[in-house]
C-alpha positions in Angstrom: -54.1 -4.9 -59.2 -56.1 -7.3 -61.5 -56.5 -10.1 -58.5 -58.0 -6.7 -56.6 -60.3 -6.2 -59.4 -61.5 -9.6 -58.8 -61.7 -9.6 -55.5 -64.3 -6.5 -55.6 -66.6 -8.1 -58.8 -66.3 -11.4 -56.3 -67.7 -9.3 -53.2 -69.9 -7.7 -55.4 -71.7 -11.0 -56.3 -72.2 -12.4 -53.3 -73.2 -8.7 -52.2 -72.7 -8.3 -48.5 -71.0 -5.1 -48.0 -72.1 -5.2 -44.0 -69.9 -6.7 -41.6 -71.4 -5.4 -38.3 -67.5 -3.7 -37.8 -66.8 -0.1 -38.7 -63.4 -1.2 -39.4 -64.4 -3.9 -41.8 -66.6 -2.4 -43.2 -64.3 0.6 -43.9 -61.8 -2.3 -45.5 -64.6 -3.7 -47.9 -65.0 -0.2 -49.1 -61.4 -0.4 -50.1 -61.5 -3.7 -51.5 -64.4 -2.7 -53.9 -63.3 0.3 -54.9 -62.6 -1.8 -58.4 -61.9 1.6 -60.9 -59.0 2.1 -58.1 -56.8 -0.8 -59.6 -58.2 -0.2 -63.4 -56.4 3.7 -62.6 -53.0 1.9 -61.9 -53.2 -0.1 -65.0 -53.6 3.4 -67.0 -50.9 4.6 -65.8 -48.7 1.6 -65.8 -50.0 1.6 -69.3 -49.2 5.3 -69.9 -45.7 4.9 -68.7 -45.0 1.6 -70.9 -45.8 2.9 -74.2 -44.1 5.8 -73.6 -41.0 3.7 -72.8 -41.8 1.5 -75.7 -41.8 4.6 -78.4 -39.2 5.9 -77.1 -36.8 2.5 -77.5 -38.6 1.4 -80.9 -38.6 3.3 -83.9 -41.7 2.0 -85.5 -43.9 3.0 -88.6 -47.1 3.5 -87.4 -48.8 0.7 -89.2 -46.6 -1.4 -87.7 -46.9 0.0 -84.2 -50.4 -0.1 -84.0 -50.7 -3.7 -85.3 -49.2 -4.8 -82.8 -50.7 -3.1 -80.4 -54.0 -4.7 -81.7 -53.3 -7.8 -81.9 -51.6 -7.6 -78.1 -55.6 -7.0 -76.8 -57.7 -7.5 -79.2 -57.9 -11.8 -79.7 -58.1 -12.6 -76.1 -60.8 -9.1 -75.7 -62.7 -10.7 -78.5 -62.8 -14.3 -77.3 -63.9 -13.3 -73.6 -67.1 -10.7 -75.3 -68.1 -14.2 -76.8 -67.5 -16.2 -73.9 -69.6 -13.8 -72.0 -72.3 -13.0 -74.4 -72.3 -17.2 -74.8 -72.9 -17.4 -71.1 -75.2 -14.7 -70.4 -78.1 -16.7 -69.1 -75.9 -18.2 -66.1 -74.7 -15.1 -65.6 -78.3 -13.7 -65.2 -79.1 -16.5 -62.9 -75.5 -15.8 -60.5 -76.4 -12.3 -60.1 -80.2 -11.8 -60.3 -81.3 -15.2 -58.9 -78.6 -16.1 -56.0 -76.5 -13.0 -55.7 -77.7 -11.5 -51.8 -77.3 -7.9 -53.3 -80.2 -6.1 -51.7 -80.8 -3.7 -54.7 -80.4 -5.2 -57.8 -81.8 -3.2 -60.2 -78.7 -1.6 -61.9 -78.1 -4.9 -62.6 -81.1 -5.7 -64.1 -81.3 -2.3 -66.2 -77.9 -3.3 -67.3 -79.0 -6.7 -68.3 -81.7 -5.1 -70.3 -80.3 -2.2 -72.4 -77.7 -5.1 -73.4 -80.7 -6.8 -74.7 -82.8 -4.2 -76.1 -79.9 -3.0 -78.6 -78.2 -5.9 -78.8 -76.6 -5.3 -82.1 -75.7 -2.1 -81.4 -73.8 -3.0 -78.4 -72.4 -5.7 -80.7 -71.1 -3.8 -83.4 -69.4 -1.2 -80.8 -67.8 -4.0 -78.5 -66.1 -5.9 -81.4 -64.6 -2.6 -82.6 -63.8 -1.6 -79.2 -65.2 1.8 -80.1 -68.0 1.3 -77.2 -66.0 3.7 -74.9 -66.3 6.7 -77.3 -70.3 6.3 -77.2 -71.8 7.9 -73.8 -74.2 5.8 -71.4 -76.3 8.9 -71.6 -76.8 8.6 -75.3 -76.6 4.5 -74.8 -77.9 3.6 -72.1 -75.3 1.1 -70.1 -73.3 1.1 -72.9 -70.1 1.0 -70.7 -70.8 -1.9 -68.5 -72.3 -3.8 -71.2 -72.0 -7.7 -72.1 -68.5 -7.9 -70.0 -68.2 -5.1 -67.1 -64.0 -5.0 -67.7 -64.6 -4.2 -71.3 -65.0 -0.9 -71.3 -61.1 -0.2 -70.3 -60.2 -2.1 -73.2 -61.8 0.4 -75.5 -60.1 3.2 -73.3 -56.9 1.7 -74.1 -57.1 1.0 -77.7 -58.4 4.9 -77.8 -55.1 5.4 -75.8 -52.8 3.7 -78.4 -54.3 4.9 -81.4 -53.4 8.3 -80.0 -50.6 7.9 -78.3 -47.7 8.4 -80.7 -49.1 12.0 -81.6 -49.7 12.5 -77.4 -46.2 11.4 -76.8 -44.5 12.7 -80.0 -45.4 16.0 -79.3 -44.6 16.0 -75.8 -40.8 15.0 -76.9 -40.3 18.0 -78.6 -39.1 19.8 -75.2 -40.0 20.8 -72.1 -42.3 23.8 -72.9 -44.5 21.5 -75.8 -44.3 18.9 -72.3 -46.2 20.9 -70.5 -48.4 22.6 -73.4 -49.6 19.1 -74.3 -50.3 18.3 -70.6 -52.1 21.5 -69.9 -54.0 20.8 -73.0 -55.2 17.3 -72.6 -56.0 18.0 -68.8 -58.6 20.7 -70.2 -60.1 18.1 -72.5 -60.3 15.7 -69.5 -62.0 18.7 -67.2 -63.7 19.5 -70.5 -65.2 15.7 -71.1 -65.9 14.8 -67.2 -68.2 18.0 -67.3 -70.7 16.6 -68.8 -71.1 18.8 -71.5 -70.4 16.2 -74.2 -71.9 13.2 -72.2 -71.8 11.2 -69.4 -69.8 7.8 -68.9 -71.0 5.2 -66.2 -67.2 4.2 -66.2 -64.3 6.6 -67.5 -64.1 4.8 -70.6 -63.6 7.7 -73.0 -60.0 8.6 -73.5 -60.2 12.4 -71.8 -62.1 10.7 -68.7 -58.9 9.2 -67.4 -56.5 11.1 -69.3 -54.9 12.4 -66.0 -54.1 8.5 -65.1 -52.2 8.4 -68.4 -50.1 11.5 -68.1 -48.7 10.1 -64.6 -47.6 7.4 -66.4 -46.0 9.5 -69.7 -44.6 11.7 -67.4 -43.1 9.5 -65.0 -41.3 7.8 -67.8 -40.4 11.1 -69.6 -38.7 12.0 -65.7 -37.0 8.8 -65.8 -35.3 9.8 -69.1 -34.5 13.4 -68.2 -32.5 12.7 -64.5 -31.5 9.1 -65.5 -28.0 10.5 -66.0 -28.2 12.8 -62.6 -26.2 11.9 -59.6 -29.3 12.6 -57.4 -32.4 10.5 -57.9 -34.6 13.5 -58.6 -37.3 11.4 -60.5 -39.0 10.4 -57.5 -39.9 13.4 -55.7 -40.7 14.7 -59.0 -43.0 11.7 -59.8 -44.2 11.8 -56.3 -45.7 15.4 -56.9 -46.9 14.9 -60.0 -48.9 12.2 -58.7 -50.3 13.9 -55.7 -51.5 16.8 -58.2 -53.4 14.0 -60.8 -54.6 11.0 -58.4 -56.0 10.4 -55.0 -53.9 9.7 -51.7 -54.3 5.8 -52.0 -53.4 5.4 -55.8 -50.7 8.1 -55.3 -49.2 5.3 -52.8 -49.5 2.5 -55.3 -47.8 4.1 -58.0 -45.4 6.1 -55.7 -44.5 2.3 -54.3 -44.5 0.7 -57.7 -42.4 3.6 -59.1 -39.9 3.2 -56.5 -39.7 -1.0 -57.0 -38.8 0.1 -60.5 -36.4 2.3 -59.7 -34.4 -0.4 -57.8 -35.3 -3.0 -60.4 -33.3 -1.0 -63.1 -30.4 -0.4 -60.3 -31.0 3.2 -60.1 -31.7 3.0 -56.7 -28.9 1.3 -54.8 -28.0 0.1 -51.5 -31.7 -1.0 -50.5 -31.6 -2.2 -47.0 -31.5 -5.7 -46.5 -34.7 -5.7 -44.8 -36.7 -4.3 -47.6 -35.4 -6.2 -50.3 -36.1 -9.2 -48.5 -39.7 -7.9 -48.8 -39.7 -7.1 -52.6 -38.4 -10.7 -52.9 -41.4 -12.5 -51.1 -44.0 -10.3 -52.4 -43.5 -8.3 -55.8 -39.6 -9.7 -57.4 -40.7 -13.3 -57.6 -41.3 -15.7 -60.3 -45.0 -16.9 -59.2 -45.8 -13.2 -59.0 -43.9 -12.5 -61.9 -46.4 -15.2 -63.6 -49.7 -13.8 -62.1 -48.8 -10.7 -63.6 -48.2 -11.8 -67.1 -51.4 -14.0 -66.9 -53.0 -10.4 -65.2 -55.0 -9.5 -68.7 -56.0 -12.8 -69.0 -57.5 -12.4 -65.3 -58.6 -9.3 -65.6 -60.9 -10.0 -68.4 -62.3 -13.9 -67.5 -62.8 -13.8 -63.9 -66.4 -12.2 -64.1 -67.7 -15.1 -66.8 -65.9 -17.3 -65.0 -67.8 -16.5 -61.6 -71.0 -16.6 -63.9 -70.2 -20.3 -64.6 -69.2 -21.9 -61.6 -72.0 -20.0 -59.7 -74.8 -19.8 -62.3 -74.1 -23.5 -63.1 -74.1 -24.5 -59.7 -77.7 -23.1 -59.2 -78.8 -24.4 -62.4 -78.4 -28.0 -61.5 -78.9 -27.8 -58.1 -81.7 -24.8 -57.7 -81.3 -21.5 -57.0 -81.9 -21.4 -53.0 -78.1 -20.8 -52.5 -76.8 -20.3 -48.8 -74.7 -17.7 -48.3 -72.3 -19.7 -46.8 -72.3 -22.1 -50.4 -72.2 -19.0 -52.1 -68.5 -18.2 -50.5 -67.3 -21.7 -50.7 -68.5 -21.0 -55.1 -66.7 -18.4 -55.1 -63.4 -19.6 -53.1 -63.5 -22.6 -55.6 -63.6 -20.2 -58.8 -59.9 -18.7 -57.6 -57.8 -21.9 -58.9 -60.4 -22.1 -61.7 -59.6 -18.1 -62.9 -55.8 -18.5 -62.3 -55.8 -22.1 -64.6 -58.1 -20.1 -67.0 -55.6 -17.1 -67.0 -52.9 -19.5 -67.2 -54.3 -21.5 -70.3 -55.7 -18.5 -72.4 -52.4 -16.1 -72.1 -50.2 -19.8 -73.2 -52.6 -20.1 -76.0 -54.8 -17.0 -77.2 -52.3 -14.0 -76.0 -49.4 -16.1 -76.9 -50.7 -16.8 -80.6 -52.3 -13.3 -80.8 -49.0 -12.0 -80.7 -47.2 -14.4 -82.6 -50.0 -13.7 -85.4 -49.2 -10.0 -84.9 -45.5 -10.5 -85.5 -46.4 -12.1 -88.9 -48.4 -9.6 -89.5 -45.7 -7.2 -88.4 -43.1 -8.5 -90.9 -45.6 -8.1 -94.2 -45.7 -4.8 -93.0 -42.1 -3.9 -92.8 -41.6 -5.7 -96.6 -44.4 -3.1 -98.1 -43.2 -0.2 -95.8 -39.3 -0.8 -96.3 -37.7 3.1 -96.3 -40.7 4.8 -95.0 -40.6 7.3 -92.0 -40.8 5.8 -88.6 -42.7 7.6 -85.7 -40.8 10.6 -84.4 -41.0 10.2 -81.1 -37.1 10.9 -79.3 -36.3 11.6 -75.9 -36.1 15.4 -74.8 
């Protein structure tokens, strides 16, 4: 999902969306349909915190630390990065991008500028997704497009041990709670409130999250049945909150996990041949724990090679140099991913842990968060 991501902001640079061949051109749509990936991440994240409260009986304090410093040091170092590089990134997509209409671009470029500090102050607190782009103007896509997910998720984990606590209490509070946030989601997508550029306030893409709490919650509830009755389950419940093609995705990724965890059993030979090559492998395995790193570099990263390029060497960039810069920036983003999850994420959470254990020395005997299985 995150190289997807990339793949679409890579296209999107270099801005040719026209093939000449219906069927290509039908197969670029699906490559840059970026918020499509950004959806499975929600619910992947929606269905591991779930998992995690309901296997770790946490105080709060301590929950949500280390939730915080899980994002936020290698969030904060990439908002620098970016904002440090902003004038090759102006020159990569105004001055040698081929996009024929550039000016959401350049209106972007210039809200950034014209409340700089404002933008500031919201992206360092990861708060920006709470503010509308109709009361700040490009507020969402500001300084580093991927950002504004981050703030969706912090918003996500800040909430989430009420979301998921209550929807623990049983089946009927289950589907209270989901009934209830879904109206808020109808509720904030209306417009009444606001409008987002990009779902980056909670209720915007809280139908992504419930698949995920749900699907875990369905794991735990048939775990113990003879008859794998999660997946159908899962399967509808997806169909009712997504689209077709991200209903696939998780319906596929649902199932891998399923069989990971053995609850799925005699997988034909065939097919876990196939799971082996292409998803239960370490160098996949790696990619995916480098994913955030990825997912939040490959955008500056494109700035640099490409808006340093035409910097030394002019401007007047081919379009067929403009593809070989890009091609060149994919070892570049996986090294980069590489190096900053060994050293930033890595730290970041070793820094958290230490955090973590002060924590647990002031808060020894108080109440963890009561969130149980139903």
């Amino acid at each position: 999902m995150a190289w997807w991501v990339v793949l679409s902001h890579g296209v999107g640079l270099i801005g040719i969306y026209d093939t000449g061949s219906s069927f290509f051109n039908l197969f670029m749509k699906l490559i840059t349909w970026a918020t499509m990936p950004v959806n499975i991440f929600i619910i992947v994240s929606g269905f591991v915190i779930t998992h995690l409260l309901l296997n770790k009986k946490e105080n709060y304090s301590v929950y949500i630390t280390r939730r915080f410093f899980r994002i936020f040091p290698i969030y904060i170092f990439c908002i620098l990065l970016a904002i440090f590089l902003a004038n090759l990134r102006d020159i990569a997509y105004l001055d040698v991008s081929f996009l024929p209409d550039k000016s959401g671009r350049i209106a972007t470029f210039a809200a950034q500028n014209e409340h700089f500090w404002t933008h500031f102050f919201l992206h360092i607190t990861m708060l920006h997704g709470l503010v509308p782009d109709s009361l700040l103007p490009h507020n969402t896509s500001a300084f580093l497009g991927p950002a504004w997910s981050l703030s969706l998720e912090w918003q996500f984990y800040v909430l989430a041990p009420i979301i998921i606590g209550l929807m623990a209490r049983g089946l009927v509070p289950m589907i209270i709670t989901t009934l209830v946030l879904y109206l808020f989601g109808l509720v904030a997508k209306s417009g009444v409130i606001g409008t987002w550029n990009y779902p980056a306030f909670l209720f915007t893409s809280i139908q992504y999250f419930l698949i995920g709490i749900l699907s875990r919650f369905i794991i735990e509830r048939f775990k113990n049945h003879e008859r794998i009755w999660e997946l159908p389950i899962v399967a509808l419940v997806t169909i009712a909150l997504a689209n077709t093609i991200e209903s696939l995705i998780w319906i596929g990724c649902f199932t891998i996990a399923l069989i990971e965890s053995r609850r799925i059993t005699n997988v034909p030979v065939v097919i876990q041949k196939v799971l082996n090559v292409f998803v239960l492998n370490k160098v996949v395995g790696n990619l995916g724990k480098w994913s955030y790193s990825t997912y939040l570099i490959h955008l500056t990263l494109f700035s640099l090679v490409v808006g340093g390029y035409a910097s030394i060497f002019g401007t007047d960039v081919s379009l067929k140099k403009l593809i070989l810069l890009m091609l060149s920036c994919v070892p570049i983003i996986i090294f980069a991913s590489w190096a900053l999850y060994s050293t930033i994420e890595v730290g970041g959470i070793a820094l958290g842990k230490r955090v973590i254990t002060r924590i647990k020395q002031s808060n020894d005997g108080q109440v963890t968060l009561p969130v149980s299985a139903p």
